[in-house]
C-alpha positions as CSV (number, residue, x, y, z in Angstrom):
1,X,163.4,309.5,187.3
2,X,167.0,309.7,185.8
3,X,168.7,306.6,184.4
4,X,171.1,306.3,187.3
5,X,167.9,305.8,189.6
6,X,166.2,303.5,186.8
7,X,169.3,301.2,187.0
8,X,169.3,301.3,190.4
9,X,166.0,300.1,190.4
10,X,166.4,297.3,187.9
11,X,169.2,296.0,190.1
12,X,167.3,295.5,192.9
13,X,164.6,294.5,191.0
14,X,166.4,291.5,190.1
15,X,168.7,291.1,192.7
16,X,165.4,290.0,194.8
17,X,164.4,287.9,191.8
18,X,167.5,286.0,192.4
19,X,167.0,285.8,196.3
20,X,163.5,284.2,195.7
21,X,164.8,281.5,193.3
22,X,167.0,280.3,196.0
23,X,164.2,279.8,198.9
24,X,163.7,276.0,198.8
25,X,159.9,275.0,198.2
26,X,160.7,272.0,201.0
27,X,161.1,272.4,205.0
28,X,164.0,270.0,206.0
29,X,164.5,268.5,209.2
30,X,164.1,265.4,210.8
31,X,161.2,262.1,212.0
32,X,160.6,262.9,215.7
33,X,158.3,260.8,218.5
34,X,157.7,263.0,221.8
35,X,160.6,261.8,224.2
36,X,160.3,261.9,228.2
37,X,163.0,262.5,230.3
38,X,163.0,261.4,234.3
39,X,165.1,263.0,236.7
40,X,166.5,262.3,240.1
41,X,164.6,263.7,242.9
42,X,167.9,263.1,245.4
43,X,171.5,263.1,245.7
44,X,171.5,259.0,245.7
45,X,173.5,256.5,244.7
46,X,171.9,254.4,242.0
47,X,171.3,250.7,243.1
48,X,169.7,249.0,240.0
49,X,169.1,249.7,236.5
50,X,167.0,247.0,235.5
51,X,165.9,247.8,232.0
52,X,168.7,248.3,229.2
53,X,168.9,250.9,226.6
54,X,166.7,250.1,223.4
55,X,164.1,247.9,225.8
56,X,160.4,248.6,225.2
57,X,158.8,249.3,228.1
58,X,155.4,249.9,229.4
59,X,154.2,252.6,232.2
60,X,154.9,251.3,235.6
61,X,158.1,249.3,234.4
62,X,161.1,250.0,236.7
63,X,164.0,252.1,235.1
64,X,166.5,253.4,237.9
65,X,166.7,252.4,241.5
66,X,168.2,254.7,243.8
67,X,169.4,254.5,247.7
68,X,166.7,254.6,249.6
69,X,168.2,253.6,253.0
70,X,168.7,257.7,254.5
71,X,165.0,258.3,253.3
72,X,163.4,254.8,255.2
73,X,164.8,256.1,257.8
74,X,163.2,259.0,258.1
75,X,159.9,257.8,257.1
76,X,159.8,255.3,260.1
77,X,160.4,258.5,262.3
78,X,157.3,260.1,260.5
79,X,155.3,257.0,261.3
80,X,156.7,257.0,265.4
81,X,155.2,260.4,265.6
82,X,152.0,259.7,264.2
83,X,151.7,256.7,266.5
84,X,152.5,258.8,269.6
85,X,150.2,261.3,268.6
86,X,147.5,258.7,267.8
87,X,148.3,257.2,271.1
88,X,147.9,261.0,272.8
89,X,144.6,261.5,271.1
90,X,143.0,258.4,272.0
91,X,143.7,258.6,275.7
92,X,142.0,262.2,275.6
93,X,138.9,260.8,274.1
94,X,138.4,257.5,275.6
95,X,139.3,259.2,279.4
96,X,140.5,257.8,282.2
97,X,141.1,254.2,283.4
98,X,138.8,253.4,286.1
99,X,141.5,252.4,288.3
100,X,142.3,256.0,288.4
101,X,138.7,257.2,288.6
102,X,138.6,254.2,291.8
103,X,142.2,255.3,293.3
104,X,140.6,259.6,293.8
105,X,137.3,258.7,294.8
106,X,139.4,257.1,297.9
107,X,141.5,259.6,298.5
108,X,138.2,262.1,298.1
109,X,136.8,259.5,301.0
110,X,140.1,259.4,303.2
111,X,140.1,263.2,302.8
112,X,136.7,263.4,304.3
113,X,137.2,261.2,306.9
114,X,140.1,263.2,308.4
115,X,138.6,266.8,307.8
116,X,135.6,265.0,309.9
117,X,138.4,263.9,312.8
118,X,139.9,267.5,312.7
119,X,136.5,269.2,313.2
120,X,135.5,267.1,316.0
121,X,139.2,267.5,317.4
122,X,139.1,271.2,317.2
123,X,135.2,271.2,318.7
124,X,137.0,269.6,321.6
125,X,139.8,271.6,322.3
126,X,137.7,274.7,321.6
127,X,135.7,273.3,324.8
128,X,138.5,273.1,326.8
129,X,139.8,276.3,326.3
130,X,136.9,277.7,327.6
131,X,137.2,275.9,331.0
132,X,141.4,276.7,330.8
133,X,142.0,273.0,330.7
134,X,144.4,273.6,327.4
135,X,146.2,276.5,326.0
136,X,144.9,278.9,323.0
137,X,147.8,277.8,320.9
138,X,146.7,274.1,321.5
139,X,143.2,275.4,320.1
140,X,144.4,277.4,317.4
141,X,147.0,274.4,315.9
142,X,143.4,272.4,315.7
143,X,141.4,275.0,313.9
144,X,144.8,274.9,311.4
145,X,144.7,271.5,311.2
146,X,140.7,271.4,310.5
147,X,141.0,273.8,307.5
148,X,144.4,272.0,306.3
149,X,142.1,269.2,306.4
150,X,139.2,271.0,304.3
151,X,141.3,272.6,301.8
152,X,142.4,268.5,301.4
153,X,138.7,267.2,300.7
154,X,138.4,270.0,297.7
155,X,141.6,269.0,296.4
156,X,139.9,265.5,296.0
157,X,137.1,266.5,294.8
158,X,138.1,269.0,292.0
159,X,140.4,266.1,290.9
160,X,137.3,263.5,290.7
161,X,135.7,266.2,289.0
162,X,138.3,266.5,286.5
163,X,138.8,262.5,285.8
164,X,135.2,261.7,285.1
165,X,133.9,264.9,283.3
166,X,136.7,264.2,280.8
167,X,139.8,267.0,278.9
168,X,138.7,269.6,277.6
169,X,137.2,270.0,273.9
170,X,140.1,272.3,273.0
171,X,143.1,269.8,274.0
172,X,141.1,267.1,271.9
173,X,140.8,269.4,268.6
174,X,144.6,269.9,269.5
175,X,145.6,266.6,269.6
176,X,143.3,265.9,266.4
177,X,145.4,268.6,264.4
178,X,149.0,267.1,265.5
179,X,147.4,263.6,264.5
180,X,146.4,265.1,260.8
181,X,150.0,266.9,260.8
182,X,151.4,263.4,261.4
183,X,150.0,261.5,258.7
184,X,150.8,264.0,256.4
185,X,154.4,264.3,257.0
186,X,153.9,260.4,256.6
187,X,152.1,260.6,253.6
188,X,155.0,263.4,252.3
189,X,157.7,260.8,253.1
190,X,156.6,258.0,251.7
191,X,156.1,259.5,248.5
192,X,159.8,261.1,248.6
193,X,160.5,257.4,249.3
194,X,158.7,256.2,246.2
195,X,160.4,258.8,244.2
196,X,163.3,257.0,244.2
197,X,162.4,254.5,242.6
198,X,162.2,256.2,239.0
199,X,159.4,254.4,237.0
200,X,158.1,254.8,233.3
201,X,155.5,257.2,233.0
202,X,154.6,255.9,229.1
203,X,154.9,253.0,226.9
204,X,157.6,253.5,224.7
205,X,161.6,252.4,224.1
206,X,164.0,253.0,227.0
207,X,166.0,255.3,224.9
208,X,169.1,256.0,227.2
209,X,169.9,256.0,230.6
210,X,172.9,259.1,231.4
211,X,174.2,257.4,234.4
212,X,176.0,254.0,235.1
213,X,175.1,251.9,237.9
214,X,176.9,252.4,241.6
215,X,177.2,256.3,240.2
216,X,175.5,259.1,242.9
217,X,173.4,261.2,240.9
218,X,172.9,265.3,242.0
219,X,169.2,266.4,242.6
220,X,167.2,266.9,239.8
221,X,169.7,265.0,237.0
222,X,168.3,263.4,234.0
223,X,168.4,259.6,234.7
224,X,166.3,258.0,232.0
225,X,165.1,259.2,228.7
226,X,161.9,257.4,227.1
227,X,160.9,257.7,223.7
228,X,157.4,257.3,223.4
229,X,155.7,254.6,221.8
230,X,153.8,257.0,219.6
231,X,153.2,257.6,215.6
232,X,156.0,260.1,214.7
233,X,156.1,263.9,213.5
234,X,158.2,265.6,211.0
235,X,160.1,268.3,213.0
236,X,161.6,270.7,210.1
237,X,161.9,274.2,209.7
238,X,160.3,276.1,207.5
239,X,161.9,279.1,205.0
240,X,160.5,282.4,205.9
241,X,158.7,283.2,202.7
242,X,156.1,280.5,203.5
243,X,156.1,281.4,207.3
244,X,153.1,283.5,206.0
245,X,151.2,280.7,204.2
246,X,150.8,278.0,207.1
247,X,148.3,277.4,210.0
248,X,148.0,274.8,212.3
249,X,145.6,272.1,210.6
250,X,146.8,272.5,206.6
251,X,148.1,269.4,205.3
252,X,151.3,268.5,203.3
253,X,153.7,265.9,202.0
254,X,156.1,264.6,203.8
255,X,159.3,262.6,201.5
256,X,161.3,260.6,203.9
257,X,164.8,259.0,203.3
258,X,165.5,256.3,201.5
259,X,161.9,255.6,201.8
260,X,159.7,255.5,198.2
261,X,156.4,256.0,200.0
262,X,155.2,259.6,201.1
263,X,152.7,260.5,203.7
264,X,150.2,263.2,203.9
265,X,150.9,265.4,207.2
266,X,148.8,268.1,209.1
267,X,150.5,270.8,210.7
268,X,149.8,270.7,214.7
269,X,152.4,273.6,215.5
270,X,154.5,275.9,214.0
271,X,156.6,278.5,215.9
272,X,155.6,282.6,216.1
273,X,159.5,283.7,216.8
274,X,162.1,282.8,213.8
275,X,165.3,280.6,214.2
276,X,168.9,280.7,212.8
277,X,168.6,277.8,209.3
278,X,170.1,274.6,211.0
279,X,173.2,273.2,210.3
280,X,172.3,270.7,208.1
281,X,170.0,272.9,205.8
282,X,173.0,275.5,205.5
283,X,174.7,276.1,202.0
284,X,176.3,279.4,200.7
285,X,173.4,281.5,199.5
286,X,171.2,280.5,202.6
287,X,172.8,281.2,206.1
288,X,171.6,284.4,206.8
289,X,167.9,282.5,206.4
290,X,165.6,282.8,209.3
291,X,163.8,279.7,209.4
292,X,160.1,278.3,211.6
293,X,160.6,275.1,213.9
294,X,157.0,273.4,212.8
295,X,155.9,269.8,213.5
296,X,153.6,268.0,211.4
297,X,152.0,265.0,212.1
298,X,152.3,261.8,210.4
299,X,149.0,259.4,209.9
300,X,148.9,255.9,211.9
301,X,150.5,254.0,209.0
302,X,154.0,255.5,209.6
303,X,154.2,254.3,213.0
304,X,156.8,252.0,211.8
305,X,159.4,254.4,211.2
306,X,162.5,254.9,212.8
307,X,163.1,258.3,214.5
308,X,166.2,260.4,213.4
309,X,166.1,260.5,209.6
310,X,166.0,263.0,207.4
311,X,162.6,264.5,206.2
312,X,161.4,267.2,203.4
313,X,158.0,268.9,203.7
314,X,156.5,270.1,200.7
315,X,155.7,274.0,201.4
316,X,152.1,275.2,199.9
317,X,152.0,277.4,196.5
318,X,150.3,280.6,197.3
């Protein structure tokens, strides 16, 4: 190796000395709690806000109130249907009235009764042509009005048939599916119609609401954000050098801001893809950093603390 290539060598050599001595031994960032954000599910006008910003509130509690007039409506059309098709089903299973079954068992009768006048009539006048008293058409309008007469009595009697034996199984499990089709396009509206009403899904501190009242909100907009009433985490980023060194589970320090006391963290996640160093981590000889986004989670005594401030994780030795 000539000397050029030595020095060379030595250059580097310390030039990655020097890059070393920079990395921080602490992750910066900031004390985080998990924070829920609840959208709009329609293009509404919102009616009531009845919790402020900074309020605690518990699941259930009522945040935003939007129109619900348009979508009421439509839900009491839901519920017409699936009374008409309730009505439908229940006159194909419980039959007939027995005023109808009453009213074709008469006309069955009074169709009998005149098929038995036009048989006798045509008997006659069958008689009578044979001793040339009447004419054949004479006969042959009897015989026409015997089978008219016939044809009449088992008309009747399918139609009797049909009122007592009941519909048929395949119009019932018909009517059965449009009733199930019913209530669930009832069951689909009324939740739409709950939706409206945007409620919190976890205890916590209403932590903003984006959107003033009497404002119309588009579909899917962010109309309350909750900050949940947990213990908080250290969200930092850690330098590259010690990407290698931490799994979920390891423990470390955690200094906080104008706070003496320091808590002992575990790790819970720590990113596989690197990130830019954020802004407020920056300084001249560490922008080109690639940094970790890791959480680490504090124990149950630093529930207390407010969310936002600044944080430094010790990093492990190797």
């Amino acid at each position: 190796m000539n000397a050029f290539s030595y020095t060379i060598l030595v250059a580097l050599a310390l030039l990655l000395a020097g890059c070393d001595a920079s990395v921080s031994s602490e992750a910066l960032g900031t004390l985080e709690r998990d924070r829920i954000t609840l959208s709009a599910t329609a293009n509404e006008i919102i009616r009531s806000l009845p919790v402020a910003e900074g309020t605690p509130v518990k699941a259930g509690d009522i945040l935003v109130a939007l129109d619900s007039t348009r979508q009421a409506a439509t839900l009491a059309q839901a519920k017409a249907k699936q009374a008409q098709a309730k009505a439908y089903l229940l006159r194909l299973t419980n039959g007939e009235r027995v005023e109808d079954i009453a009213a074709a068992k008469a006309q069955l009768d009074q169709a009998r009764a005149r098929f038995m006048y036009a048989e006798k009539t045509y008997v006659r006048r069958q008689a009578l042509v044979r001793e040339k008293l009447i004419s054949v058409a004479e006969r042959d309008n009897a015989r026409a009005e015997r089978d008219a007469a016939r044809a009449a009595v088992t008309a009747a009697q399918e139609n009797l048939t049909k009122l007592t034996r009941g519909e048929r199984p395949e119009d019932i499990q018909q009517a059965q599916a449009q009733l199930e089709a019913a209530a669930a396009s009832v069951a689909l509206q009324q939740r739409i119609l709950s939706d409206l009403t945007v409620v919190a899904t976890r205890d916590g501190i209403l932590d903003s609401l984006p959107y003033n009242l009497g404002e119309r909100v588009p579909v899917n907009a962010v109309v309350a954000v909750i900050q949940a009433d947990t213990r908080p985490y250290a969200r930092v980023y850690v330098p590259e050098p010690y990407r290698v060194l931490l799994q979920p589970g390891q423990t470390a320090v955690v200094h906080i801001d104008g706070h003496d006391q320091t808590y002992e963290s575990t790790l819970r996640w720590i990113a596989t893809e690197p990130a830019f160093t954020p802004y407020y981590a920056l300084n001249e000889d560490d922008r080109a950093r690639l940094v970790y986004l890791a959480e680490f989670d504090l124990p149950a005594e630093a529930s207390d603390l407010p969310s936002g401030v600044p944080v430094q994780v010790e990093m492990p030795l190797e």
